[in-house]
C-alpha positions as CSV (number, residue, x, y, z in Angstrom):
1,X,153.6,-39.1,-26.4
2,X,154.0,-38.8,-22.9
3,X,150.6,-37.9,-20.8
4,X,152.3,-37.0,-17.1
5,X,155.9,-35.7,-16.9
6,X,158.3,-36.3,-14.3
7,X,157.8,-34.1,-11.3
8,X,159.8,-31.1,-12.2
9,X,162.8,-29.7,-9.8
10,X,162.5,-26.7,-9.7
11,X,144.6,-9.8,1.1
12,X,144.5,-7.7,-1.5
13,X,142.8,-5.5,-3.1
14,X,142.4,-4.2,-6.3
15,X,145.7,-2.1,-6.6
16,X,147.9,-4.9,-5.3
17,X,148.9,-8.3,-6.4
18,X,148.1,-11.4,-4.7
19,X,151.5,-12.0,-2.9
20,X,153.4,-15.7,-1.2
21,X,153.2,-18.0,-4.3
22,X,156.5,-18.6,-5.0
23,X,158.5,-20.9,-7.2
24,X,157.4,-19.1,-9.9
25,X,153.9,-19.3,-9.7
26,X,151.7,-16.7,-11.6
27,X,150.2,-14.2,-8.8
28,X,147.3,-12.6,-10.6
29,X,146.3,-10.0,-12.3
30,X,144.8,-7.5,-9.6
31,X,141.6,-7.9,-7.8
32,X,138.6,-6.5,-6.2
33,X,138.4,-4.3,-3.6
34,X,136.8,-6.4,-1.9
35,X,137.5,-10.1,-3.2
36,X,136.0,-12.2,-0.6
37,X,132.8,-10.1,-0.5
38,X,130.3,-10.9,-3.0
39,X,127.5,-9.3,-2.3
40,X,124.3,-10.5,-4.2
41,X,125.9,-13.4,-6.1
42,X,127.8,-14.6,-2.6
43,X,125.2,-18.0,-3.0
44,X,126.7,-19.1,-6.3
45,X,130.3,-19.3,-4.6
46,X,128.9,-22.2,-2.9
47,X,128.4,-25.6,-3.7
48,X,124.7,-27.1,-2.9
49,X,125.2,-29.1,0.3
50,X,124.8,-32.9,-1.7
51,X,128.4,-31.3,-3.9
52,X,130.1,-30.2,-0.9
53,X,133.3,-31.5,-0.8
54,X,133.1,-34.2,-4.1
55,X,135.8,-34.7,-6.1
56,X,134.2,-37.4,-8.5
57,X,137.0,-39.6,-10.2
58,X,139.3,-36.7,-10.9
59,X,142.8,-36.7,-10.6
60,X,143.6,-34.3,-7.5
61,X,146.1,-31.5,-9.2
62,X,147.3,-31.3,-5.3
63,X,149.2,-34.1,-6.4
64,X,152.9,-34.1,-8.8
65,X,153.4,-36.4,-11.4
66,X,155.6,-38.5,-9.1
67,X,152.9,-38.7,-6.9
68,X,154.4,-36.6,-3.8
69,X,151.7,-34.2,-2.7
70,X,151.0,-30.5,-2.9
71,X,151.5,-29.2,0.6
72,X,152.1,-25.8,0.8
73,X,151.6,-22.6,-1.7
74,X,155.2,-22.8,-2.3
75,X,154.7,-26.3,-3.3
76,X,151.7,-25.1,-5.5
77,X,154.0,-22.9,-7.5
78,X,156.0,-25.5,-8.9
79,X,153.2,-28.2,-9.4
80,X,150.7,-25.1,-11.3
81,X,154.7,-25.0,-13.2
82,X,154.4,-28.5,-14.2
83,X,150.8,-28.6,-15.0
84,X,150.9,-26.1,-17.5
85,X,153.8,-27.4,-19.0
86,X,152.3,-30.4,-19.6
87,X,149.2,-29.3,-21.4
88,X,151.6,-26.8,-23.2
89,X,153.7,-29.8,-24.1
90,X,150.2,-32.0,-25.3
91,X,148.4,-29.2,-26.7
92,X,151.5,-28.0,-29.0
93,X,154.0,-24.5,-27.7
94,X,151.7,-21.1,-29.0
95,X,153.9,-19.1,-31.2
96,X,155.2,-15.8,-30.1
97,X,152.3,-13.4,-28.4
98,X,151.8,-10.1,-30.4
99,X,152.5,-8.2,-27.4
100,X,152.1,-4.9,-29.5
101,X,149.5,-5.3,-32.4
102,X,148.4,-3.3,-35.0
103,X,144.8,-1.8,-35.2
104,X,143.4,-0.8,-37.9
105,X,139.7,0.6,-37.7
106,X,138.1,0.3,-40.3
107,X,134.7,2.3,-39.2
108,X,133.5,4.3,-36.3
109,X,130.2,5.2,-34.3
110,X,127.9,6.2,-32.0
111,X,125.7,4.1,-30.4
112,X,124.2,4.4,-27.1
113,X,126.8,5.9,-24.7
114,X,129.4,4.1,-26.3
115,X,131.7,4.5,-29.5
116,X,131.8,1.0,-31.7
117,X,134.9,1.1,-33.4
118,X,135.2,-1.8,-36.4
119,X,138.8,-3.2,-36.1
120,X,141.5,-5.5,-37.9
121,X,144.3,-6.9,-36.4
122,X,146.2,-10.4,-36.5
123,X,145.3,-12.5,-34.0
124,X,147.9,-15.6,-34.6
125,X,151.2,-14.8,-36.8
126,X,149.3,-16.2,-39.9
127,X,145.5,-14.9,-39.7
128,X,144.1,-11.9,-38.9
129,X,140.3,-11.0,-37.8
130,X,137.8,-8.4,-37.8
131,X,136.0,-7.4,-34.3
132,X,134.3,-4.7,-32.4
133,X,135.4,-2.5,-30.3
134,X,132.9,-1.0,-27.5
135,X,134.4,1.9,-25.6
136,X,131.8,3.8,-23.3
137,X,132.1,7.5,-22.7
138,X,134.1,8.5,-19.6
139,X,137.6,9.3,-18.6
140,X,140.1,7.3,-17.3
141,X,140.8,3.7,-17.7
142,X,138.4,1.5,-17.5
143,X,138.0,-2.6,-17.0
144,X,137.3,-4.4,-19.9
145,X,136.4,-8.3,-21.5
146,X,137.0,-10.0,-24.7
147,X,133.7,-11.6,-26.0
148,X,134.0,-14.7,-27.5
149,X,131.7,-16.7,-30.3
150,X,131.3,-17.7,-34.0
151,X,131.4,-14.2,-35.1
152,X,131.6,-11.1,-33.4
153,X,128.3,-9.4,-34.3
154,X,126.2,-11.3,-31.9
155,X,127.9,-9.9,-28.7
156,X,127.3,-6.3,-29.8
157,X,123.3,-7.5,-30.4
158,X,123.2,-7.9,-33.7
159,X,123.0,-11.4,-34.0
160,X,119.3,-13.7,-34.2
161,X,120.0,-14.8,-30.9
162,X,118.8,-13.2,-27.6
163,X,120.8,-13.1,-24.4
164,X,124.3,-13.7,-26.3
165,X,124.8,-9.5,-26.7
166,X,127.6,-10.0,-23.6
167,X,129.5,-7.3,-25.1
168,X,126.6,-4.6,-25.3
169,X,125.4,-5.6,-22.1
170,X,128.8,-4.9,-20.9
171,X,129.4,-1.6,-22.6
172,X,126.3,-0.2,-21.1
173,X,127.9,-1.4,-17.4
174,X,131.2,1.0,-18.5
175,X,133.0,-1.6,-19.3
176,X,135.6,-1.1,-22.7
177,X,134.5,-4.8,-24.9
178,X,136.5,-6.3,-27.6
179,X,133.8,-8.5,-29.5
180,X,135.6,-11.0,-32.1
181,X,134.6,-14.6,-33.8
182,X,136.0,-16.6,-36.4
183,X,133.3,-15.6,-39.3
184,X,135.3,-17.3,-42.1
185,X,136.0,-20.4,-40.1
186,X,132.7,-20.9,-39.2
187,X,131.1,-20.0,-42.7
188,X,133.4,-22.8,-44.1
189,X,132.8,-25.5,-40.9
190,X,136.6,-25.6,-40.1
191,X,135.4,-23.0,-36.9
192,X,139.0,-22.8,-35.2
193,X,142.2,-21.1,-35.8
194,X,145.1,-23.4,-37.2
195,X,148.8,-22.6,-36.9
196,X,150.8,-22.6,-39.0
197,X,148.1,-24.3,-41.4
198,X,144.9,-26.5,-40.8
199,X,147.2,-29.0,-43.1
200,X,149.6,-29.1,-40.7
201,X,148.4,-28.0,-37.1
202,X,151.2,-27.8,-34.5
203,X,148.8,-26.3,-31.8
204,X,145.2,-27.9,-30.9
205,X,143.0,-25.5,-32.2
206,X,140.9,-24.8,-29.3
207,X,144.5,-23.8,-27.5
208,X,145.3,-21.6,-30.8
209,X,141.9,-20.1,-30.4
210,X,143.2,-19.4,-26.1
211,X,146.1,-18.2,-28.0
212,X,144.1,-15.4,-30.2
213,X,142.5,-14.8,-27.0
214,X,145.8,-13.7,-25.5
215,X,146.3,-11.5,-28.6
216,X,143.0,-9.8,-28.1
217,X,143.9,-9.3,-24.7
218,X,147.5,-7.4,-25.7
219,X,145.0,-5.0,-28.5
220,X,142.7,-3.8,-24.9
221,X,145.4,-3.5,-22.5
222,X,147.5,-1.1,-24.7
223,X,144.3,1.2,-25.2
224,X,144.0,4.3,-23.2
225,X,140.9,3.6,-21.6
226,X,141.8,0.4,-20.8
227,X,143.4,-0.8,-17.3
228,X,145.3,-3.8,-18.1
229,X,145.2,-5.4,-14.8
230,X,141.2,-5.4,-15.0
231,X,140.8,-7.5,-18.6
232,X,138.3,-10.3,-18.4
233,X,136.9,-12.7,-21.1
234,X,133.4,-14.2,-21.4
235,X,131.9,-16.8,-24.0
236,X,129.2,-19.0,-24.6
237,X,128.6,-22.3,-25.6
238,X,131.6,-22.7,-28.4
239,X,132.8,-19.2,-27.0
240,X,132.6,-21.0,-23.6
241,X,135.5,-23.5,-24.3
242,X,137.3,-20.9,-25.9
243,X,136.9,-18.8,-23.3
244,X,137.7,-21.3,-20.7
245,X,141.4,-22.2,-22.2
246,X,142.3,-19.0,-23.4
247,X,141.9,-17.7,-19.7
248,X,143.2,-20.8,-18.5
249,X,146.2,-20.4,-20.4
250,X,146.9,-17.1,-20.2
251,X,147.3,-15.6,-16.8
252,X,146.8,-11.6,-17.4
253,X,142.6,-12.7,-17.8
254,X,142.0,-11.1,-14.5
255,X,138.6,-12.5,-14.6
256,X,136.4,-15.3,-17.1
257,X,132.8,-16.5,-17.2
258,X,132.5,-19.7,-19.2
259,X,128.5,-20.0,-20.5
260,X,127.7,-23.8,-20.4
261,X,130.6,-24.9,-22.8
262,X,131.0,-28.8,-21.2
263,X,133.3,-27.9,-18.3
264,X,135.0,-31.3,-18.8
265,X,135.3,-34.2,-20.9
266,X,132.1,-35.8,-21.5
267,X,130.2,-38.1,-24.3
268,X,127.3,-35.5,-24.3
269,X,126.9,-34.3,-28.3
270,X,127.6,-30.7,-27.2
271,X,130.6,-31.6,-24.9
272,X,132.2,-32.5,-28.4
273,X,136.1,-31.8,-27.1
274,X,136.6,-34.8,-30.0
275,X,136.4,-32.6,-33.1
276,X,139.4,-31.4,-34.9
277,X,138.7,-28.1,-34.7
278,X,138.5,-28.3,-30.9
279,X,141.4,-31.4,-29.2
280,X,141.4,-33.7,-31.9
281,X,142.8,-32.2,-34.6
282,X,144.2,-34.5,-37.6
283,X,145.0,-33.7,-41.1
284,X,142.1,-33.7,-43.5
285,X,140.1,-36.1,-44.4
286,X,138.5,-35.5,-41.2
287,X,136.4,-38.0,-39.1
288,X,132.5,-37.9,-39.5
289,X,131.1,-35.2,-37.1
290,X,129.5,-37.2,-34.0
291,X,130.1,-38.9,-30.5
292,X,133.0,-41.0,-31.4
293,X,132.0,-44.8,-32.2
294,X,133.6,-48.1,-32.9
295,X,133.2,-47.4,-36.2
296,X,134.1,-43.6,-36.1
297,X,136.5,-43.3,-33.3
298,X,138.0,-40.0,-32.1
299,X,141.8,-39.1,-33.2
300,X,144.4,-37.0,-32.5
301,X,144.9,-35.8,-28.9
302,X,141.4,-36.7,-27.3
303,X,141.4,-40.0,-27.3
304,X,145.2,-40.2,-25.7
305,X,144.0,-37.5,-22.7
306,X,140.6,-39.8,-21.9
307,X,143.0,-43.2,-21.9
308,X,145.6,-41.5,-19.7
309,X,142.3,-39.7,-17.2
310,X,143.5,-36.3,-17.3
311,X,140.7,-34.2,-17.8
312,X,140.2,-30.7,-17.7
313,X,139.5,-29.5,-14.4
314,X,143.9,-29.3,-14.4
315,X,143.1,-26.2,-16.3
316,X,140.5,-24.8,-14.3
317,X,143.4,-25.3,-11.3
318,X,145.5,-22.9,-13.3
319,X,142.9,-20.3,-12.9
320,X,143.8,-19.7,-9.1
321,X,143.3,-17.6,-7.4
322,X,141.6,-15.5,-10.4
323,X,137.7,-15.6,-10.1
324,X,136.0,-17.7,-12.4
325,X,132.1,-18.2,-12.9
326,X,130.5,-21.4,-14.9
327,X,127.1,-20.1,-15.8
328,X,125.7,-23.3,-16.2
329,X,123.1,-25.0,-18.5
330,X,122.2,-28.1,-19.9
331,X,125.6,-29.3,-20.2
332,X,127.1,-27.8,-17.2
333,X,124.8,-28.9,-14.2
334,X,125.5,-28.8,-10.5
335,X,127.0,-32.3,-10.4
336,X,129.8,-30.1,-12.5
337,X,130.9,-29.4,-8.6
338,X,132.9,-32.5,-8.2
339,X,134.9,-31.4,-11.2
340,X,135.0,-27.1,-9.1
341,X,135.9,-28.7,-5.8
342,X,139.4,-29.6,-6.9
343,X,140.2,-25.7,-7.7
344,X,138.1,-24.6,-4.6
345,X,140.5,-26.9,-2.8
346,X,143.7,-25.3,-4.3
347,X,142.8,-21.9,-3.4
348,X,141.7,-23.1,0.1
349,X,145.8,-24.3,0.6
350,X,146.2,-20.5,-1.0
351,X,143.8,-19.2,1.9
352,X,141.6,-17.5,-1.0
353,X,137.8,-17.9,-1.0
354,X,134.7,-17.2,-3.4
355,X,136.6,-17.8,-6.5
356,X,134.9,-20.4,-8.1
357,X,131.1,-19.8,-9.0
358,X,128.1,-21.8,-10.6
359,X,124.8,-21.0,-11.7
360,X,122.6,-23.6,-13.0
361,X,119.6,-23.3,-15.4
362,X,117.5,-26.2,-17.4
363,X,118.4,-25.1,-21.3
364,X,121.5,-24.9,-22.8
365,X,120.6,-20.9,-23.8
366,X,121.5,-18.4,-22.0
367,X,119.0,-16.1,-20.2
368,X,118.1,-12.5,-18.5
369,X,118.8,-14.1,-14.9
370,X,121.9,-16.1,-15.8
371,X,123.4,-13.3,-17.9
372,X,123.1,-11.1,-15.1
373,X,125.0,-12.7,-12.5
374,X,127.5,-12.7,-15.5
375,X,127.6,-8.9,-15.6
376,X,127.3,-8.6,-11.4
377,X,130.4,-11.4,-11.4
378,X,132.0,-9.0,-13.4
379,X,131.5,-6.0,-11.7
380,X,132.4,-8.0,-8.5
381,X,135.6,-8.4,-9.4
382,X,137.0,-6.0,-12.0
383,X,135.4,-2.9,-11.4
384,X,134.6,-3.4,-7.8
């Protein structure tokens, strides 16, 4: 398998799309009114002073795989191209998107000043899931954000956990919330989505899971309530990385916050990209659960991406110039800015600013303060 491809030949507000990337580059889902003005979280946009400007031992994505360089946005178009044809091409091709699912809800009511609607839908072309769907009185169409996590009753708050309710925390801002998990997946410890079978997994499943991501996204945006250029997504922890690559992946995400997922490859326990339910999928028997050993080394695609140094601040790149915030913990701390720089840097070349956001905070738990820069990121930029 081939880790780097040849090099391939080949302001706004929020009612208008980000114009001059060419080449086929993806311009954005619209923006906020005000993009480059952040009001009360305008601090988190910036890097402390000791991260300013380090890019750590990352590969620049400013540079093809025939190692020319990324000089103009133009240029940018085709290299974001190639970049997301690569991990495409290592992560396995997603099947066909349902661009026009079927709900089925399966119970309604009242809570708060919002309907919760219990849904079913399919998610991949072989599984389908059961989720919540939060849509606050009012008229017109509204923004909206998939919630991400092991199951989808935590995010409406009422899960064990406090400050993971993203989705009624959300709702009560006016903001329509899809909240889904993978209940059975987790309940038998396989946790992901596999396509077309975990016996035979084409697709990563941490990529299938970005893929059901893009599926949840097509069930909001053909809602009436919902405005389809103003779709988010927001996860933590395990809902983090899947929240990370299914935004990554899929360019209609307007807007993502990724809580303290392990923003990069990393040998921290948490940071656990290794697993076969996340990059290193393999058929079953699978590998003993741990930091991969001599004696118990990773397989499948993980251990291929860290020999050949590519690392997953590529996919944050294809997040440009959509706003992203990493609310960090213990496995996302500041030093996680040398990875940031290199998308800051991108959307510098793109003459975007205040797109890339951290927050740091000792535990790997969310809390009150964190969680609300989550909900004032996200009224920053999708309901402006």
């Amino acid at each position: 398998m081939e880790l780097y491809t040849p090099a391939m030949q080949s302001q706004t507000n929020r009612r208008t799309f980000l114009g001059g990337l060419t080449a086929g580059a993806v311009v954005g889902p619209l923006l906020s009114a005000r993009p480059n003005v952040i009001g009360g979280i305008d601090s988190y946009f910036t890097p402390p002073e000791e991260w300013r400007g380090k890019l750590g031992e990352y590969r620049s994505p400013l540079v093809f795989n025939d190692g020319s360089k990324v000089k103009t946005p133009a240029d940018w178009g085709r290299r974001r191209l190639e970049l997301r044809e690569d991990w495409m091409r290592l992560l396995g091709a997603w099947p066909e998107l349902i661009a026009e699912p079927k709900v089925e809800v399966l119970e309604s009511k009242r809570r708060e000043n919002f309907r919760q609607l219990k849904v079913r839908f399919k998610w991949t072309p072989v599984e389908s899931t059961t989720g919540y769907l939060l849509i606050p009185e009012g008229k017109g169409k509204r923004p909206a954000v998939v919630t991400v996590f092991y199951e989808p009753e935590t995010a409406i708050g009422l899960g064990k956990n406090p400050h993971r309710d993203f989705a009624l925390q959300l709702a009560r801002r006016g903001f329509v919330a899809l909240s889904l998990g993978t209940t059975e997946m987790t309940n038998n410890g396989t946790y992901a989505t596999y396509f077309p079978s975990i016996k035979n997994a084409t697709v990563q499943p941490l990529s299938m899971l970005g893929c059901a991501a893009a599926n949840a996204w097509h069930v909001l945006a053909q809602r009436p309530e919902v405005d389809a250029q103003r779709i988010g997504i927001v996860g933590h922890s395990y809902g983090g990385k899947w929240a990370m690559f299914g935004s990554c992946l899929f360019e209609k995400f307007a807007a993502a916050a990724w809580s303290d997922p392990g923003i990069v490859f990393d040998t921290r326990p948490s940071v656990n990209y290794w697993e076969p339910w996340y990059l290193g999928y393999h058929p079953k028997p699978w590998r003993k659960r741990g930091v991969p050993t001599a004696a118990n080394p990773a397989r499948g695609l993980y251990p291929k991406l860290i020999a050949a140094k590519r690392d997953l601040h590529e996919l944050h790149a294809l997040m440009t110039p959509r706003p992203f915030l990493v609310s960090g913990g213990s496995e996302d701390g500041p030093h996680r800015w040398e990875a940031l720089n290199h998308t800051i840097a991108v959307n510098e070349l793109l003459g975007v600013k205040n797109r890339v956001s951290m927050t740091n905070r000792p535990a790997h738990s969310p809390n009150e303060k964190s969680n609300a820069v989550i909900y004032n990121f996200f009224e920053r930029f999708l309901k402006g």
